[in-house]
N, C-alpha and C positions, 0 to 999 in steps of 0.2 A: 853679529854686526855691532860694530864698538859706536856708540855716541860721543858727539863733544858738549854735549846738554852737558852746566855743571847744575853743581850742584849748592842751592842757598844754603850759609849757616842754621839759617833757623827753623830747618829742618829735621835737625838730629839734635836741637836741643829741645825742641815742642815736645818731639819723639823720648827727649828723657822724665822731660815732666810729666807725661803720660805713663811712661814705667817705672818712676820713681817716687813720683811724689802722688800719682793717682789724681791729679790737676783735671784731669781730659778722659773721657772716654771714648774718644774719636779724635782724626784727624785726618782730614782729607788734601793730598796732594796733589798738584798738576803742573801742566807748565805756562810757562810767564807769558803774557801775548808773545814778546818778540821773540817767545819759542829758544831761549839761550840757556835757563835756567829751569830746575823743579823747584815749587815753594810750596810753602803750606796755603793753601788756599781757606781754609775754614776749620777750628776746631770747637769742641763742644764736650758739657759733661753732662749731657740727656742719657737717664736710662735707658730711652726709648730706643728701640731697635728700628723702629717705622721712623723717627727722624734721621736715623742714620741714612736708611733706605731713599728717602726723599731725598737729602743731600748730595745723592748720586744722579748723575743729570745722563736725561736719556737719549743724546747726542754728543755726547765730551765724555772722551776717555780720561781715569784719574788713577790716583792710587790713594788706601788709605791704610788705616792701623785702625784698628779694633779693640777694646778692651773687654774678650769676651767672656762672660761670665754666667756661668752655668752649674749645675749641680750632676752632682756622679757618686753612687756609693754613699747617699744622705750626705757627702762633705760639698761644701762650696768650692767651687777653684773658676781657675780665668787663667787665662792663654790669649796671648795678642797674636792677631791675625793679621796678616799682612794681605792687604785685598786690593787684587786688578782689575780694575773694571776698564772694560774696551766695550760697547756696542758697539751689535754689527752695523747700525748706523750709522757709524764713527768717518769723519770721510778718512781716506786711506791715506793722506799726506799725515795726518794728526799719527795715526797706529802706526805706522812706519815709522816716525821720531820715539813716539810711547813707548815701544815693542824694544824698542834699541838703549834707552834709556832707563828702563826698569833697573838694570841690575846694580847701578850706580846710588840709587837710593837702597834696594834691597840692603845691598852691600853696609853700608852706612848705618842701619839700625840694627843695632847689633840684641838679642832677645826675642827676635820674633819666633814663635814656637808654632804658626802654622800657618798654608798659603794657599787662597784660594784665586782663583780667575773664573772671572763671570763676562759672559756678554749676552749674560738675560738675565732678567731679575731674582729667576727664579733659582739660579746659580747660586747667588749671592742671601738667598732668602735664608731667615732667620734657623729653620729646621736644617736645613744643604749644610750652613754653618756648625751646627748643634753635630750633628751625625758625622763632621770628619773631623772633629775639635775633640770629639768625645771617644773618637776611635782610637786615637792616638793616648790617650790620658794613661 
């Protein structure tokens, strides 16, 4: 199902400062009240994995980029994650735009090296993360 959601410029350029210049360690997306557009809604350069968590709200679906970073084999590394979050409390006119509109952004950030979809916290939790970021490495 194709969307006519566009999509804001300053979206894929937050999304470069986060992969370029390491500005951001998050960046949360959604869409504009009048539901015409995805923008950046909120970014942030907290280590914290629990303020990422927080800033995922437990009735609004969103999208965001992760700058994950983790350790494998004694070396450090990081893989940006590309994260869906839909609650099942989400009402269904919102996921039905959301659901059709991902791939326009996906599309668009071009480096994201893994994708997770959550519609419970525990999807999304920091270990779920860690375990298929680390499978792939």
């Amino acid at each position: 199902m194709a969307s006519s959601i566009g999509l804001n410029d300053n979206c894929v350029n937050i999304f470069q400062e986060l992969k370029l210049k390491k500005t951001h360690r998050y960046i949360i997306y959604g869409l504009s009240h009048d539901l015409k557009e995805i923008e950046v809604l909120k970014t942030s350069s907290s280590d914290s994995y629990d303020d990422f968590l927080s800033d995922l709200p437990e009735t609004d679906c969103r999208w965001a980029v992760y700058d994950f970073i983790y350790e494998k084999d004694r070396q450090k590394r990081n893989k940006l994650v590309f994260i869906s979050w839909s609650p099942e409390v989400a009402k269904i006119k919102q996921k039905m735009i959301f659901a059709s509109s991902k791939e326009a952004l996906r599309r668009a950030l071009v480096g994201i090296e893994a994708e997770i979809q959550g519609t419970e916290y525990f999807e999304v939790a920091y270990e779920s993360v860690l375990d298929k970021v680390s499978r792939g490495a």
